[in-house]
N, C-alpha and C positions, 0 to 999 in steps of 0.2 A: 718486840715491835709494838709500838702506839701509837696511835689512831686518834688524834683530839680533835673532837669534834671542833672547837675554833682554838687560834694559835696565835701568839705572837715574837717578834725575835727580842732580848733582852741583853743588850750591850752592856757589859762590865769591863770595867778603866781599873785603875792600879797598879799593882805589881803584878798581877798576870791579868794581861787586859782578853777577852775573848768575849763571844757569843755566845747566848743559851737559849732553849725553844722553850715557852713556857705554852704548856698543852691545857686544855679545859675541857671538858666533859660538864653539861647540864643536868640535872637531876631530876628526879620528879618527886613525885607526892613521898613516896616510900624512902627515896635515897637524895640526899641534897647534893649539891651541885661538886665537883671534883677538881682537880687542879694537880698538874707534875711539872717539875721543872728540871731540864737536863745537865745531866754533870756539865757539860761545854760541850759544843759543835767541834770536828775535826776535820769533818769533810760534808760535802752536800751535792746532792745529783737531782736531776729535773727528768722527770720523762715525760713534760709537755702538759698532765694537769695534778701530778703531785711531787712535792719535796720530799728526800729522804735524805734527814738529817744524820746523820752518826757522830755518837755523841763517844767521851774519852772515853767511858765504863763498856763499849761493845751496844749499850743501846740504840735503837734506828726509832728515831721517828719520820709516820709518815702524814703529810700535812696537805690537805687541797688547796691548792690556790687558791680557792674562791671560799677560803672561811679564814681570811685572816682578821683577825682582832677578835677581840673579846666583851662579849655580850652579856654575860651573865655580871649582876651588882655583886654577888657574892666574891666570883673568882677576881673582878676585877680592883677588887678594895684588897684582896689579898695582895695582888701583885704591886697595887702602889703601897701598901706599906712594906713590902719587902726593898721598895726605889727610896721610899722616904726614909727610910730606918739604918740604908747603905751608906751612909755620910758621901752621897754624892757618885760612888760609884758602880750604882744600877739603873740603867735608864731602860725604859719600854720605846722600840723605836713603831713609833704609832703607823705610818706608813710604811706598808710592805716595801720592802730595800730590793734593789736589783740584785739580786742573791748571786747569781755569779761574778757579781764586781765587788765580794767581800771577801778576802783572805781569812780565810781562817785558822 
């Protein structure tokens, strides 16, 4: 189970088109800022103020509502150059999606 402090959903096209949660953790003085990214989303459930993502590997992420996007300059240069470096096929979708009107 993981718990990122801010979160975003990460759409990937191609030959196997799906969704990914990319999770962020802030850091401090001692430890810098952090960042995971999920095998794929396979399923997703609401109980009203968090998402539990389940991802292909058996991982669950769990995600508050109210910390979606990504804050930190560190994780968030990570994440665009993992979209720029995709030849096209990873986008950051910057506004939170109505999560249950995506097929996963």
């Amino acid at each position: 189970m993981y718990n990122p402090e801010e979160w975003v959903l990460v759409k990937i096209t191609g030959t196997d088109p799906h969704y990914r949660v990319f999770g962020s953790w802030r850091g401090g003085y001692l430890h810098g800022d952090s960042w995971r990214m999920n095998s794929g989303i396979v399923s997703a459930e609401f109980d009203g103020e968090y998402y539990k993502f389940h991802g292909h590997t058996g991982s669950v992420y769990e995600c508050h509502m109210s910390t979606y996007g990504i804050g930190s300059p560190w994780n968030m240069s990570v994440l665009k150059d993992y979209c720029d470096n995709s030849g096209g096929h990873m986008e950051m979708i910057e506004d939170m999606p109505v999560i249950e009107d995506i097929q996963w």
